[in-house]
N, C-alpha and C positions, 0 to 999 in steps of 0.2 A: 222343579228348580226352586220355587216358591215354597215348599212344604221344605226344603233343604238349610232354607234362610231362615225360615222362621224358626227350625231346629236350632238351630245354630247360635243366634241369639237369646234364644232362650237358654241355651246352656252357660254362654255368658255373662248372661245379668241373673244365672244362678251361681254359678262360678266366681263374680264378683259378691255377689250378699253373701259367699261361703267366710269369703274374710274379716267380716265384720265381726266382733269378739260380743258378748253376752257379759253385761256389766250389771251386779249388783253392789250396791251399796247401801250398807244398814249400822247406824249408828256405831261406826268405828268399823264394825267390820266389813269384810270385801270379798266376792269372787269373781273372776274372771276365767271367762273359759272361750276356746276357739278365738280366729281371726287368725291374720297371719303375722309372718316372723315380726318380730319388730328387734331394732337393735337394741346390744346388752346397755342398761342404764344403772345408775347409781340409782338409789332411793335412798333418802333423809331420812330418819322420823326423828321429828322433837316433841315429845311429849313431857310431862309434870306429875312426877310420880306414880299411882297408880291409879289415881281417878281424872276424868275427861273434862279437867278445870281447863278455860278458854286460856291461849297463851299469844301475848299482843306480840305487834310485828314485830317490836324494838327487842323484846326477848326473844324470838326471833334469830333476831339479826344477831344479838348479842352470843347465841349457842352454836349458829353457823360462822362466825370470826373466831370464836375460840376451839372450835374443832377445827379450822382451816389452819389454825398457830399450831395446832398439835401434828396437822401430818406435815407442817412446812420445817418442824422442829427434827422430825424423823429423815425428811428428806436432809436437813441440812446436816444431819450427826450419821447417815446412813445407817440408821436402823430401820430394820424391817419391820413391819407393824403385824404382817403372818406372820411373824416367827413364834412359835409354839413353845408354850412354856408349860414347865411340870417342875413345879416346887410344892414346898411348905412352909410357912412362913406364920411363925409363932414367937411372941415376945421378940422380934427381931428389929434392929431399929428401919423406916422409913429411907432415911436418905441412904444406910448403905442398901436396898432392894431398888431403890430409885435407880441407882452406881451401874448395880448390875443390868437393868432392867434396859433403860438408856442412858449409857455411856456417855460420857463429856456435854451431856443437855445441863443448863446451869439448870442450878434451884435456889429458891431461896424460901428461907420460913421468914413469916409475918405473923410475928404473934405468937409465934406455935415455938416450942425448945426442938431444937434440930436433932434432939436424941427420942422426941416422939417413937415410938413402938407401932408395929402393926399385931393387934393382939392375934389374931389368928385368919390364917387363910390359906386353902389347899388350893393347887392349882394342878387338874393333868388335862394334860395335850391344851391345851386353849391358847387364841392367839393373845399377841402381845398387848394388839389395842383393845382387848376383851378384859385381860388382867388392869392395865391401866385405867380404865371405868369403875371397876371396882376396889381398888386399892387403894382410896382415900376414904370411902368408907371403912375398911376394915384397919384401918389409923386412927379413925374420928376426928378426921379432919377434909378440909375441900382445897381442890388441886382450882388455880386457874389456869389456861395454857396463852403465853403472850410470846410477841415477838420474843423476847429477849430470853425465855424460858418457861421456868413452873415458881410459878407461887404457892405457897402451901399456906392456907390459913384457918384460925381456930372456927371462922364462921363463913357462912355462906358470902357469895360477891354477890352487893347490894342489887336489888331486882329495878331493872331497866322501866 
């Protein structure tokens, strides 16, 4: 009966170390493997272009408020942010792709002539919030997302 207990717990405090996951982390990057279910989660990343410049809380704070206006903008005009889009979009003006893009979300230009152009940008099958990220680039121009809508301006919003 002894040799049946002792079996037995050992299968379970092998059974438990099975779930434990296998975590690397090496300058930016990451693997993880094994451990058990864990629930589905959102993941953030705010990063600053393409090199590993430190980015302080307040900027931060400041790129998770204006991404929180932009899905609260979608909720509130009922657009879908998966909706997949397949255009072309050359010499075409800005605010009418905006029109199409999200429906009834005000905009306003600052700075910018409202007949601004997006010189060129192909888009298949990609979602809506994918095109949105990159569509003020291919304007030369920067999107902010605020309660009350989009601002569109000729220069970056001053850094927090």
């Amino acid at each position: 009966m002894k040799t049946i207990i002792i079996a037995f717990l050992s299968l379970a405090v092998c059974c438990h170390a099975q779930e434990k996951a296998t975590v690397s982390l090496n300058d930016g990057s990451y693997s993880l493997s094994g451990g058990g279910d864990r629930p589905e989660t959102v993941k953030v990343e705010i990063r600053k272009g393409f090199g590993h410049h430190p980015i302080s809380v307040d900027q931060k704070v400041a790129v998770l408020t204006e991404k929180l206006h932009f899905y609260e903008l979608l909720k509130h005009y009922q657009v879908d942010p998966n909706k997949v889009i397949t255009a072309a979009y050359a010499d075409k003006p800005l605010k009418t792709i905006l029109a199409e893009l999200l429906p009834n979300v005000p905009v306003k230009f600052d700075g910018v002539d409202s007949g601004v152009t997006v010189e060129s940008m192909t888009v298949v099958k990609t979602p809506l919030e994918k095109v949105c990220e990159y569509l003020d680039a291919a304007a030369g121009v920067y999107f902010q997302f605020t309660e009350q809508g989009i601002t569109v301006t000729a220069t970056p919003p001053p850094a927090q």
